[in-house]
C-alpha positions as CSV (number, residue, x, y, z in Angstrom):
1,X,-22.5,10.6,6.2
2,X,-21.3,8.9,3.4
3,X,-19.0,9.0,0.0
4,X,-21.2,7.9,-2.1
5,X,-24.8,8.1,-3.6
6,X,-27.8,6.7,-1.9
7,X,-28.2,3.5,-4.2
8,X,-31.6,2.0,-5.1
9,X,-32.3,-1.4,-3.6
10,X,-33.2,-3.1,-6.5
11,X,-30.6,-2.1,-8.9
12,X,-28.1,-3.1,-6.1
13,X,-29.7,-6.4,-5.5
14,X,-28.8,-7.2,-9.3
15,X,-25.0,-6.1,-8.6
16,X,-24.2,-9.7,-7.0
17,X,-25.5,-11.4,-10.3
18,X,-23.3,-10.9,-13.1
19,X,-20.1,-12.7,-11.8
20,X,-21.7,-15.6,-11.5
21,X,-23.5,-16.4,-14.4
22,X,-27.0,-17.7,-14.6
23,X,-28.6,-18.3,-10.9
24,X,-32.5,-19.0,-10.5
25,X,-33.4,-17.2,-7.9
26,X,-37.1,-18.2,-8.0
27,X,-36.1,-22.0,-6.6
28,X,-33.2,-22.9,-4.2
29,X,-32.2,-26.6,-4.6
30,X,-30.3,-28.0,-1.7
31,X,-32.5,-26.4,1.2
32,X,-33.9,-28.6,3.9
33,X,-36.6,-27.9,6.4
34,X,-34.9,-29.9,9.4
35,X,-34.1,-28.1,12.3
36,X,-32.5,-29.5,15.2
37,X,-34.7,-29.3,18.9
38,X,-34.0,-30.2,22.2
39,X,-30.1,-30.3,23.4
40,X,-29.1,-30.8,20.3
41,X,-30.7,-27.2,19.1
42,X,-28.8,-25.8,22.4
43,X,-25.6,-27.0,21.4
44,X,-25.6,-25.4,17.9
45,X,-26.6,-22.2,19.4
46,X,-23.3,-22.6,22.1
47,X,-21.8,-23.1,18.4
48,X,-22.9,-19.9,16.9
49,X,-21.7,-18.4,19.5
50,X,-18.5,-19.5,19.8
51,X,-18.2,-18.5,15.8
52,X,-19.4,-14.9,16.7
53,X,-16.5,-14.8,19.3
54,X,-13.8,-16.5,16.8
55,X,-13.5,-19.7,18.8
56,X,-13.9,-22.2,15.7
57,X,-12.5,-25.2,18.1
58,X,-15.3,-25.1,20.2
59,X,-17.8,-24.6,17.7
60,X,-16.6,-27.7,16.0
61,X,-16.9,-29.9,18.9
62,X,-20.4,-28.1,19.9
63,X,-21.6,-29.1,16.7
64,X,-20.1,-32.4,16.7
65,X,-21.7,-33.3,20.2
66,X,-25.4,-31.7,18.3
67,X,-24.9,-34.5,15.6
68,X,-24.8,-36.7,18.1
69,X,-27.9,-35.5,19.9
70,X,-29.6,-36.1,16.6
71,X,-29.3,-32.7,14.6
72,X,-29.3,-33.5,11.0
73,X,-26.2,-32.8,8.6
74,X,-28.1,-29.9,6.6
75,X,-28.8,-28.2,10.3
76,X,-25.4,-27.8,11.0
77,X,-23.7,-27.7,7.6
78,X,-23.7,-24.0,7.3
79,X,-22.2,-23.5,10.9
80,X,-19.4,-26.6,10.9
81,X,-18.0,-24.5,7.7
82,X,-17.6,-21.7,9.3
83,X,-15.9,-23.1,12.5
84,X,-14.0,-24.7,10.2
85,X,-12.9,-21.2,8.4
86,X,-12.6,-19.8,11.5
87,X,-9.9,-22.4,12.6
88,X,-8.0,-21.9,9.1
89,X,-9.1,-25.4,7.7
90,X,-10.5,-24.5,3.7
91,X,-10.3,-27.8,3.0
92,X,-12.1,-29.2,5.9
93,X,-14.9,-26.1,5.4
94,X,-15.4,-27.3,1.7
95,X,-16.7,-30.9,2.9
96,X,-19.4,-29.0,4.8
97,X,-20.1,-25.9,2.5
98,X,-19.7,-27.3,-1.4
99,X,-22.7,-29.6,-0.9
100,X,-24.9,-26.6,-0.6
101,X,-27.1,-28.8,1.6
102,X,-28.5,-26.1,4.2
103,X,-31.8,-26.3,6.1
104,X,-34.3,-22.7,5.1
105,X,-32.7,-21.4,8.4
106,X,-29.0,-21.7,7.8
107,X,-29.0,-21.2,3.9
108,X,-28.1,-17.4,3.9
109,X,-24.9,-18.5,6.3
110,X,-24.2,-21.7,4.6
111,X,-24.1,-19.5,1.4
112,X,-22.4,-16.7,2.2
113,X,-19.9,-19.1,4.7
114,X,-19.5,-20.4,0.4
115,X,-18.7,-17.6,-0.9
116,X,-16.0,-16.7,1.8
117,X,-14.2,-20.1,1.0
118,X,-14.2,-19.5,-2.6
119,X,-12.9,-15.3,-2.1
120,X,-10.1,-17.1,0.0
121,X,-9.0,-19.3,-2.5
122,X,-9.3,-16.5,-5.6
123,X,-12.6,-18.3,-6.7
124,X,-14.3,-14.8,-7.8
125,X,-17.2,-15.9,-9.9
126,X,-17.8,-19.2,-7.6
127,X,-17.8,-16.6,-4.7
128,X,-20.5,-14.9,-7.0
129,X,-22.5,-17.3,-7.3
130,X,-22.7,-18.0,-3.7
131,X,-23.0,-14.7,-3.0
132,X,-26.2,-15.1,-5.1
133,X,-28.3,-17.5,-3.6
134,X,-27.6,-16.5,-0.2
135,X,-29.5,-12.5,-1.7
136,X,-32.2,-14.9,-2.8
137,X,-32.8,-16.4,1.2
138,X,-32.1,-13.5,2.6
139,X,-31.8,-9.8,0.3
140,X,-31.5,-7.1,3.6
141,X,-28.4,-8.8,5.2
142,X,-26.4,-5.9,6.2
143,X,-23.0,-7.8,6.8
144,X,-23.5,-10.0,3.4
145,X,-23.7,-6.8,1.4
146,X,-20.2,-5.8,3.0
147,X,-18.8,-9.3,1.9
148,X,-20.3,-9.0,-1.4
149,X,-18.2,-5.4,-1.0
150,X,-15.5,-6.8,-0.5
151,X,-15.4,-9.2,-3.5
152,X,-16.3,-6.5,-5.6
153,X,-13.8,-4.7,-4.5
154,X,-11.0,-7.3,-4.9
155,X,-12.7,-8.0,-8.4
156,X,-11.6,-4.3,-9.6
157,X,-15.4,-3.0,-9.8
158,X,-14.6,-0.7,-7.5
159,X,-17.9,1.6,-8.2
160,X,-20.5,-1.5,-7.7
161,X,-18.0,-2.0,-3.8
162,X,-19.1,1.5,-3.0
163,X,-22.8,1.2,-3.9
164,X,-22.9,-2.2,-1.9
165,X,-21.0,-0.5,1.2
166,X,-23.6,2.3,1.4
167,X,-26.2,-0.4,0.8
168,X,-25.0,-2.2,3.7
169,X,-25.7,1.2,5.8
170,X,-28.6,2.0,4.3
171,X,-30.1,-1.3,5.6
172,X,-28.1,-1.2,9.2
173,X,-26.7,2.5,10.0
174,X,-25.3,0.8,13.4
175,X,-24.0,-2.0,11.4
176,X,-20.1,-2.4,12.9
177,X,-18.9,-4.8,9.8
178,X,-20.2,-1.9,7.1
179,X,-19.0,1.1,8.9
180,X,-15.5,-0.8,9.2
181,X,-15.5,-1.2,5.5
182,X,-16.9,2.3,5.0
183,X,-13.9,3.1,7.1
184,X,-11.2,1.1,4.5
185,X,-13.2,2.6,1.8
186,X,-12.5,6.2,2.8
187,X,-8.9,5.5,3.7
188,X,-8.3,4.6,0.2
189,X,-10.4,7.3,-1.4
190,X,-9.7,10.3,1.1
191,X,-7.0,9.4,3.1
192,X,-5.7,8.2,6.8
193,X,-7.4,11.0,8.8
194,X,-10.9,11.0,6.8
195,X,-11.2,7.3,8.2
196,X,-11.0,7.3,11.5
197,X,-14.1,8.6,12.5
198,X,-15.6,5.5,10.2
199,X,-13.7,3.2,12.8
200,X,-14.2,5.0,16.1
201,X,-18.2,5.1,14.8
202,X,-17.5,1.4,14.9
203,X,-15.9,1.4,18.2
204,X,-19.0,3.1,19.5
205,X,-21.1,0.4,18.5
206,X,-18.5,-2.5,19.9
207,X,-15.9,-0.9,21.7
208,X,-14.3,-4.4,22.3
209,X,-14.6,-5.3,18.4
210,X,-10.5,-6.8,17.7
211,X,-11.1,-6.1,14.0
212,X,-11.7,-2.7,14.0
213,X,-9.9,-2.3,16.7
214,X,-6.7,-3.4,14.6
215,X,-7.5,-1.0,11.5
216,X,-8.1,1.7,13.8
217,X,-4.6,1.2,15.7
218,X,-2.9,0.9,11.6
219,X,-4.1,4.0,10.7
220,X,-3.2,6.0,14.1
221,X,0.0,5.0,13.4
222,X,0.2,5.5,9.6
223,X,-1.0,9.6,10.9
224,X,2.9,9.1,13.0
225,X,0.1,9.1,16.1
226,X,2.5,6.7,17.8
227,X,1.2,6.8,21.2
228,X,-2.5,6.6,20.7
229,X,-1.8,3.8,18.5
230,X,0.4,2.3,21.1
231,X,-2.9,2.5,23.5
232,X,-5.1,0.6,20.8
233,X,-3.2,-2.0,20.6
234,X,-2.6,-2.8,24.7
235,X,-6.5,-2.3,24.6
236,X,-5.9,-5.2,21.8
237,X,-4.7,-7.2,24.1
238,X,-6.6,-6.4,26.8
239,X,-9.5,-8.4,24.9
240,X,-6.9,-11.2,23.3
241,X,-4.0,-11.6,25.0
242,X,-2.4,-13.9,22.2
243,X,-3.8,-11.5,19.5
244,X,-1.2,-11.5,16.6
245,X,-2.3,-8.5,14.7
246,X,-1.7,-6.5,18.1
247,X,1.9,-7.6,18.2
248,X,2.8,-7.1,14.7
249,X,1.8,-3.7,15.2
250,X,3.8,-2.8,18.1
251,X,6.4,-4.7,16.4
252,X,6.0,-1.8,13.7
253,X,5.8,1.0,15.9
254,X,9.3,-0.4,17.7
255,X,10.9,-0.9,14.4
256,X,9.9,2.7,13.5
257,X,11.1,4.3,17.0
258,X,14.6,2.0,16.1
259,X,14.3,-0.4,18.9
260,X,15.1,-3.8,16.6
261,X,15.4,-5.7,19.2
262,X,12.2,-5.1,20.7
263,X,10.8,-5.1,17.2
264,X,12.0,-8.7,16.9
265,X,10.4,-9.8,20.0
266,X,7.3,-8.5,19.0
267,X,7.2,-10.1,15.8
268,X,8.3,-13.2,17.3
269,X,5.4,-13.1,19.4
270,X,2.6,-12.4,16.4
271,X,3.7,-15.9,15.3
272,X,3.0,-17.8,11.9
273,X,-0.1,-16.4,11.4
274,X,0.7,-12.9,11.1
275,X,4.1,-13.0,10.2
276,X,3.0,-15.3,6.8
277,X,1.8,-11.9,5.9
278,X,3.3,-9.6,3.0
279,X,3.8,-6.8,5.7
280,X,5.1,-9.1,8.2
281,X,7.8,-10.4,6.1
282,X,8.7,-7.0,4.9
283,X,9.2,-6.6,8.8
284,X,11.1,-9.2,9.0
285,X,13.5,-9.0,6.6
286,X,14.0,-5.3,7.3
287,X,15.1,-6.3,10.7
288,X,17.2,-9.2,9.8
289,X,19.1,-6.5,7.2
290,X,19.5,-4.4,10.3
291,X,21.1,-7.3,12.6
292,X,23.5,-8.1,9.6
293,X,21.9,-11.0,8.7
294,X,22.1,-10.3,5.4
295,X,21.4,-13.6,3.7
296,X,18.4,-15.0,5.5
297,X,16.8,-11.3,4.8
298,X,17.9,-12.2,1.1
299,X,15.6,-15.6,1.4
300,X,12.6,-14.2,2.9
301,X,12.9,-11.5,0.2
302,X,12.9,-14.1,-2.4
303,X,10.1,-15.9,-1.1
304,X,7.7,-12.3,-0.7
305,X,8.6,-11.9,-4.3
306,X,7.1,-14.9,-5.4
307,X,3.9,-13.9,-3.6
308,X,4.0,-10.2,-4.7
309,X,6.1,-10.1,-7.8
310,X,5.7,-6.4,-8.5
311,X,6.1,-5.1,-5.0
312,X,9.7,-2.6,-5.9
313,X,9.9,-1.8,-2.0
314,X,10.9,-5.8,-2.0
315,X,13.1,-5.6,-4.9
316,X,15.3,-2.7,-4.1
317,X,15.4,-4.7,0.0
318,X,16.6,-7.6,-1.8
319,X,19.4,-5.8,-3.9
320,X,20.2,-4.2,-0.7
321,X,20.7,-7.7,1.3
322,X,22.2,-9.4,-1.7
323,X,25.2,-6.5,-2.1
324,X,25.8,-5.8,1.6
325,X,26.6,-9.9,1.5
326,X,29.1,-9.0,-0.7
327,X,27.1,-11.8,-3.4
328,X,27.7,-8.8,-6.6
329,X,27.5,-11.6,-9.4
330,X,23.6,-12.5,-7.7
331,X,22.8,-8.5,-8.0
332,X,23.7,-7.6,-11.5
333,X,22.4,-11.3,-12.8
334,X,18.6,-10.3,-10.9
335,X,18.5,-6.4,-11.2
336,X,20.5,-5.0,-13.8
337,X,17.5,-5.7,-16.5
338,X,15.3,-3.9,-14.0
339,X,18.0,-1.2,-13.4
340,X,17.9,-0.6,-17.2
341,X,14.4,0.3,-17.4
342,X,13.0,4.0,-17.4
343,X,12.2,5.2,-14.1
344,X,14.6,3.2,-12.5
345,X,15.2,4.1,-9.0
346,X,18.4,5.8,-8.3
347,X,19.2,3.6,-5.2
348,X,18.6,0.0,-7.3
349,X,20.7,2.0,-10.2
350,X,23.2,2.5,-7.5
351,X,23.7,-0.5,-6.1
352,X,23.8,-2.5,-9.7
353,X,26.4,0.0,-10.6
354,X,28.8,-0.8,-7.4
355,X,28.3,-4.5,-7.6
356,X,29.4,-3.8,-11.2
357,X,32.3,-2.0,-9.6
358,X,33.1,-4.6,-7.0
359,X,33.2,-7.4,-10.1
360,X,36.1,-5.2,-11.9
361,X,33.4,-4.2,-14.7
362,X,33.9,-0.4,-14.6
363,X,32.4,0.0,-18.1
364,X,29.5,-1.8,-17.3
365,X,29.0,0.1,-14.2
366,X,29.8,3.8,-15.3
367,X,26.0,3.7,-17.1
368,X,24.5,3.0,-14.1
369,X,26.1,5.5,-11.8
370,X,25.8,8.1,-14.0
371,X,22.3,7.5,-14.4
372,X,21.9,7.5,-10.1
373,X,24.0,10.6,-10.5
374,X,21.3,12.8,-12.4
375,X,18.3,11.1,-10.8
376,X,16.5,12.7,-8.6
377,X,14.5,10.5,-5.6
378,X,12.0,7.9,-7.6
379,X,8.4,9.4,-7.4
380,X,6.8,5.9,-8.2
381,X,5.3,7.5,-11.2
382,X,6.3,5.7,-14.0
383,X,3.3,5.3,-16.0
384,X,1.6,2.0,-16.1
385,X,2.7,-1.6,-14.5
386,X,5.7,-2.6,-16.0
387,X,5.2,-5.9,-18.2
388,X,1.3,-5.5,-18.5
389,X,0.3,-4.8,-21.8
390,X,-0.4,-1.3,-22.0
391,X,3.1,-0.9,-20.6
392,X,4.6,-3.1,-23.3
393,X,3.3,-1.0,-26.0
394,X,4.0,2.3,-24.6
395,X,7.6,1.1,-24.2
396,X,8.1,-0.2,-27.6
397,X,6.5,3.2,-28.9
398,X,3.0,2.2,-30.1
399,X,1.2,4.8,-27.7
400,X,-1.9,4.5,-30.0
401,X,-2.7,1.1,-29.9
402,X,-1.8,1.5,-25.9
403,X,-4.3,4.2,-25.8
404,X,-7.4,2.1,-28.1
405,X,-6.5,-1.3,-25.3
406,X,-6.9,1.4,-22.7
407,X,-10.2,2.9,-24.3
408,X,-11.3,-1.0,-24.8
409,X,-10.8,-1.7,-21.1
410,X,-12.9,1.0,-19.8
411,X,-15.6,0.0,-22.1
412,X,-15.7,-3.7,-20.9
413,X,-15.3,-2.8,-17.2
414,X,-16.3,1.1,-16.3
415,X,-16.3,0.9,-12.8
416,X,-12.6,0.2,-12.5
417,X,-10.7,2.2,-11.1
418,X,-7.7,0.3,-12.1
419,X,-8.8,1.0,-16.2
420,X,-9.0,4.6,-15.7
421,X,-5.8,5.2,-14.1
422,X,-4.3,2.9,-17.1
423,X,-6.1,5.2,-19.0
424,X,-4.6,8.0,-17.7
425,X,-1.6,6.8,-18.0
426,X,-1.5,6.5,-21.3
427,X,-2.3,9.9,-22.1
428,X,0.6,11.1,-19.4
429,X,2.9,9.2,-21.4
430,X,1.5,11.0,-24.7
431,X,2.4,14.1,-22.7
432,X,-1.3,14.9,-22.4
433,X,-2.2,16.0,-19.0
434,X,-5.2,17.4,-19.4
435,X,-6.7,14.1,-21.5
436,X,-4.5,12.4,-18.0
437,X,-6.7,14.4,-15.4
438,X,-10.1,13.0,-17.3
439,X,-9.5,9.1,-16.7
440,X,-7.3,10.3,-13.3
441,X,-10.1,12.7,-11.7
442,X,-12.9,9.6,-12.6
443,X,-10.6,7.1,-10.8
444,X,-10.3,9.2,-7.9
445,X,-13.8,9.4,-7.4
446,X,-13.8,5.5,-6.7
447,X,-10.4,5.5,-4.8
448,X,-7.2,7.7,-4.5
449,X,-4.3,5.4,-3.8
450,X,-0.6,7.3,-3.4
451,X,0.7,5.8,-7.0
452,X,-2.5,8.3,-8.6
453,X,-1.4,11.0,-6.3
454,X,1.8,11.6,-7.7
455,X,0.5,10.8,-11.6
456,X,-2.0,13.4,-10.9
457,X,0.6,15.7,-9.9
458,X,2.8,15.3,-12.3
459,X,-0.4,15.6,-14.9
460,X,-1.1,19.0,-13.7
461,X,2.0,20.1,-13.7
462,X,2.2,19.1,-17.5
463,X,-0.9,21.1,-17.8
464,X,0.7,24.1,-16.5
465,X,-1.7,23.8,-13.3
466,X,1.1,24.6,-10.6
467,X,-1.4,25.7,-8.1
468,X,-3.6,22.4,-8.2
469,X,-0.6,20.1,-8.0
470,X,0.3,22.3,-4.6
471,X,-2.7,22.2,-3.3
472,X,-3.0,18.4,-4.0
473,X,-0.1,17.6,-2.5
474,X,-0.5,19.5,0.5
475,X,-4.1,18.2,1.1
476,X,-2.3,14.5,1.0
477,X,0.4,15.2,2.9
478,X,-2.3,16.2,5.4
479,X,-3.4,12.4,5.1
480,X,-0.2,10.7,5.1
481,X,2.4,13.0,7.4
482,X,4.6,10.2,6.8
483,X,5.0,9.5,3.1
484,X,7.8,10.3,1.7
485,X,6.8,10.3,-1.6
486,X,4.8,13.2,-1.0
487,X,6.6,15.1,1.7
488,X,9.8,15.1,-1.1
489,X,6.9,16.2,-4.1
490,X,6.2,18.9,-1.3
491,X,9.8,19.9,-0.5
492,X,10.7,20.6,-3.6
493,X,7.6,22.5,-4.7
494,X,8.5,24.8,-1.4
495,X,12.1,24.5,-3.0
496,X,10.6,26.2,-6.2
497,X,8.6,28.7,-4.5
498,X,11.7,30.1,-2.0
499,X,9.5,28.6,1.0
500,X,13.0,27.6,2.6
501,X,11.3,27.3,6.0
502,X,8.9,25.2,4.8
503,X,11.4,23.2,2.8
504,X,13.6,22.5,5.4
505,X,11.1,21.1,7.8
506,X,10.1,18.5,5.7
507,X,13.4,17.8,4.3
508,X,15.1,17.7,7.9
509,X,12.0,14.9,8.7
510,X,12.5,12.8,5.8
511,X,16.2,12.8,6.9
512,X,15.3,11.8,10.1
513,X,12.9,9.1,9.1
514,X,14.5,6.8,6.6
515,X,16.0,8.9,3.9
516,X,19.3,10.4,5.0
517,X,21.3,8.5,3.2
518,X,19.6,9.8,-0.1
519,X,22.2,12.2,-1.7
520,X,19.2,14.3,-3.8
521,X,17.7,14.6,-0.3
522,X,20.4,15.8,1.2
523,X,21.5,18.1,-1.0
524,X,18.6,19.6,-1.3
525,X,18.5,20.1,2.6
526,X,22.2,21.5,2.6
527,X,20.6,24.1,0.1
528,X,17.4,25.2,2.1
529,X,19.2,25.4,5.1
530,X,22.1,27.7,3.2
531,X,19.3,30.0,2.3
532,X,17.7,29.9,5.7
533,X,20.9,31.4,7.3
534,X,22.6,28.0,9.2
535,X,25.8,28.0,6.8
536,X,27.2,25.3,9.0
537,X,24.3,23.2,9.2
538,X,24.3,23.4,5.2
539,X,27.7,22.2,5.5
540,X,27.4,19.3,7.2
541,X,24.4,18.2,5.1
542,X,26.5,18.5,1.7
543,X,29.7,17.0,3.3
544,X,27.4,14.1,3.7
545,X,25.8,14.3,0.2
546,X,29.1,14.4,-1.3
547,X,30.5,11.5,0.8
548,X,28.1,9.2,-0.2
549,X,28.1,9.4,-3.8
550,X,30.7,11.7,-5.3
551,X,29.7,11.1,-8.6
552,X,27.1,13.2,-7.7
553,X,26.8,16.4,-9.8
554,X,24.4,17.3,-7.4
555,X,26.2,16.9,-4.7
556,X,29.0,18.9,-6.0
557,X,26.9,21.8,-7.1
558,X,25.6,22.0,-3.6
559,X,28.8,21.3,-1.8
560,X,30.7,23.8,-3.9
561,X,28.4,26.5,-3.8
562,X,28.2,26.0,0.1
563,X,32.0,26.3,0.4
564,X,31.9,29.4,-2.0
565,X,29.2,31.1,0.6
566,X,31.1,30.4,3.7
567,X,34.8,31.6,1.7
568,X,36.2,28.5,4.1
569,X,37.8,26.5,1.3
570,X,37.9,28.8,-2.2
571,X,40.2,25.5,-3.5
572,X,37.9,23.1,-3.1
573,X,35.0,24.9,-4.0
574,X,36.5,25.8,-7.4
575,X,37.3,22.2,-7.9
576,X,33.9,21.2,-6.8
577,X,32.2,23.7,-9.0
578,X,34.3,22.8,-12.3
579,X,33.0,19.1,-11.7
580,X,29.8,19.7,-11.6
581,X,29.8,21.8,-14.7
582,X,31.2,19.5,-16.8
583,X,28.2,17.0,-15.7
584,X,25.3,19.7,-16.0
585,X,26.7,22.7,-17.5
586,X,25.4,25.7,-16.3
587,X,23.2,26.3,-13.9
588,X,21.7,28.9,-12.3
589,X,23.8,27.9,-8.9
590,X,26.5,27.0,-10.8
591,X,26.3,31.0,-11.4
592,X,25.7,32.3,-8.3
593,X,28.5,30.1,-6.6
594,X,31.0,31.1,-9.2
595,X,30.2,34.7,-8.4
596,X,30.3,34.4,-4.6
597,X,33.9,32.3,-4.9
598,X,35.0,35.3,-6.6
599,X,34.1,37.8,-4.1
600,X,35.3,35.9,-1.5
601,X,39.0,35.8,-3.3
602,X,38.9,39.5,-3.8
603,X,37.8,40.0,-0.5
């Protein structure tokens, strides 16, 4: 079972060569013949085993004590670098590993140990060429092939990270490091469900294996499988009792289930290690908004963005902390030039517009509101990364030239997934779908992250392919049960088709689940559950809508047209319904409320 083809073995042997330039494969410098015997060889064995168990501390004195017994330098080289690793310590590793002096036995390790420093520290083509010699010691290494994977994969040539996963299986079918990465591979081509028989294939192999243990715990909670995952991660900690990853995701799974202080506990206990993580300081921050501590969320914030400069999820967290500390002057200086791009989200356009507001600027913010006003919820669709190139061009209307760089990249670098979607872009913002779905069907054969999801959607719906766009978005909402990107794409396609069953259940969850305080959700939920029959559910739904942003003409629209079906209030449903037509003019429920206030009059 695999996703995708059966690659030869020599053409995949030559896919660790080109990053690294010229390597001569037919004489490796730097090898030595010297093993160690006696104790000393016993001690470096204790030492290889305390790397397979993670224990780099007592590999290092192992090894140390080996030197000691006589073992030469090159004889342990390849192993003190990767205790080293193991313990965290590049620079230490480096001393050992940058030499390149191995003995015949521990070249492929020393190598490969090599090219793990230099992925670490962003060296691609230095990992490459590491990567290289260590095919040319040792060229059926089923765990090298994942590594080499994996820095294809973080390269962008996505294509040649699939071939050298399957690779890895074809050489070792039971290997636990390849079906792990076959595992990540099919998470982020075919979704959270399609992975986890990758991982528990793993677990068959090693059941006790913390690694795969950890992404198989992730994605059982990602599926909203709360109590399995729950169970992987006590057996987690069964194994490790001090294992961070472990805690970090129970700290997750409390923070979802809205116990914060647990949450905080939890995260507290994952320590430095962990919580130095992207994720973890999301966590964090999240939590620290939560306690009211709105400032120090603000600084951890500030310091993710400087890691992760185009992650918005930070951005419109920051805004958030920044205005509920009443610090306005900090939120318009940082976000309005971000606000004023297309595609702005409605919440960052929001909360620019009321710090405006709070500052006595009421021209400046009237822009912004109105704009949050007749937004709908942000599909993260916006086409291209904002300040790359491509998106540069497209913004200052020079879709052509956009459209040639695209066509350029793909040419230099086919078997990126990241060039196609660019691609793809580009034509979606020519309001081509069909030329979209070419470059967006190729890139989904590599990988299917969310962002190509919804571009893919909204490219077949430009095509006038309703059907496909349904069916894709129910097929990933299968995947993801819990992304609301795709459960509100889903709503409102079950909105469109009169499904008001269907539209309330996954409007009523994404209420539940972090979005009811989104007006447009709201609304929306007011209105499927008018048409369902609960007239005083609907109610309270648009009360709320309206309450939180009465600028809304969204909210109004619904609101009034609620009050005009129950007859409760004819006043304020006329009032209601004149507002909203003078910010949407007519509508089709503008229409049928009108109507159903004037029976309700005569009646």
């Amino acid at each position: 079972m695999t996703c995708t083809p059966e690659p030869q073995a020599g053409k995949l042997r030559r896919l660790a060569l080109p990053l690294a330039g010229l390597v001569l494969l037919c004489g490796i410098g730097g090898i030595g013949r010297a093993e160690p015997s006696g104790s000393a060889a016993e001690l470096v064995a204790k030492a290889q085993a305390a790397i397979r168990r993670s224990d780099g501390i007592d590999a290092e004195i192992r090894l140390k004590e080996a030197l000691k017994a006589g073992a030469r330098r090159e004889a342990v080289a390849a192993y003190m670098g990767e205790a080293y690793l193991t313990q965290g310590k590049p620079e230490d590793a480096r001393k050992w590993l940058e030499p390149q002096q191995f003995t015949k036995a521990t070249a492929a390790t020393g190598f490969r140990a090599l090219a793990r420093l230099e992925m670490r520290e962003g060296h691609l083509p230095e990992a490459g060429a590491a990567f290289d010699r260590a095919i040319a010691v040792k060229p059926d290494d089923a765990d090298m092939w994942v590594e080499i994977g994996r820095l294809r994969y973080s390269g962008g040539e996505h294509q040649l990270a699939l071939d050298a996963a399957s690779y890895a299986l074809e050489i070792d079918p039971a290997n636990v490091r390849a079906l792990e990465f076959q595992g990540q591979i099919v998470r982020d081509k075919f979704g959270l469900a399609a992975a986890l028989p990758w991982f528990e294939a793993a677990l068959k192999q090693d059941p006790k294996d913390i690694d795969v243990l950890g992404e198989y715990a992730a994605t059982l909670g990602d599926l909203g499988r709360a109590s399995e995952m729950l169970a992987v991660t006590r057996e987690m900690l069964t194994i490790d009792k001090r294992n961070a990853r472990a805690f970090y995701l129970q700290a997750v799974l409390a923070a979802r289930a809205g116990d914060n202080r647990l949450a905080r506990v939890l995260l507290n206990r994952a320590g430095d290690g962990v919580g130095n993580s992207p994720g973890a300081m999301l966590l964090d921050a999240i939590l620290d908004i939560r306690s009211g501590s709105y400032m120090l969320a603000a600084d951890k914030l500030g310091k993710l963005l400087k890691r992760q400069p185009a992650n918005g999820r930070a951005d419109e967290l920051l805004a958030r902390s920044l205005f509920l500390a009443g610090e306005h002057k900090a939120v318009v200086q940082r976000f309005s030039g971000m606000a004023d791009k297309e595609g702005a989200s409605p919440y960052l356009l929001t909360l620019v517009g009321r710090s405006f507001e709070n500052l006595d600027d009421r021209a400046r913010a009237a822009p912004y509101l109105d704009r949050a006003a007749m937004t709908g919820v942000s599909m993260n669709v916006a086409p291209v990364i904002s300040g790359s190139r491509i998106g540069d061009l497209l913004a200052s209307g020079n879709a052509a030239e956009a459209d040639a760089l695209a066509s350029r990249n793909i040419r230099s670098n086919p078997q990126s997934a990241g060039f196609r979607i660019a691609a793809g872009d580009v034509r979606l913002a020519m309001q081509d779908g069909e030329g979209a779905l070419v470059e967006y069907r190729k890139a989904a054969e590599i990988r299917m992250p969310k962002s190509l999801i919804l571009k893919m959607v909204a490219a077949y719906q430009l095509a006038g392919e309703e059907a496909k766009a349904r069916a894709l978005v129910e097929a990933h909402l299968r995947q993801y049960p819990l992304d609301s990107d795709v459960q509100w794409q889903a709503a409102q396609m079950a909105l469109s088709a009169l499904d008001w069953k269907r539209a309330r259940l996954l409007l009523e969850h994404m209420a539940k689940n972090g979005s009811g305080r989104d007006v447009s959700v709201l609304a929306d939920l007011a209105l499927a559950r008018l048409r369902s029959g609960d007239a005083e559910a609907a109610r309270d739904a648009a009360l709320e809508a309206y309450r939180l942003q009465r600028s809304s003409p969204q909210a109004a629209e619904t609101l009034g047209l609620v009050l005009a079906t129950t007859g409760e209030n004819p006043h304020s449903a006329s009032a209601l319904l004149a507002k909203a037509h003078k910010l949407l003019g007519e509508t089709r429920l503008l229409a049928e409320a009108r109507r159903r206030l004037a029976l309700s009059r005569k009646s």
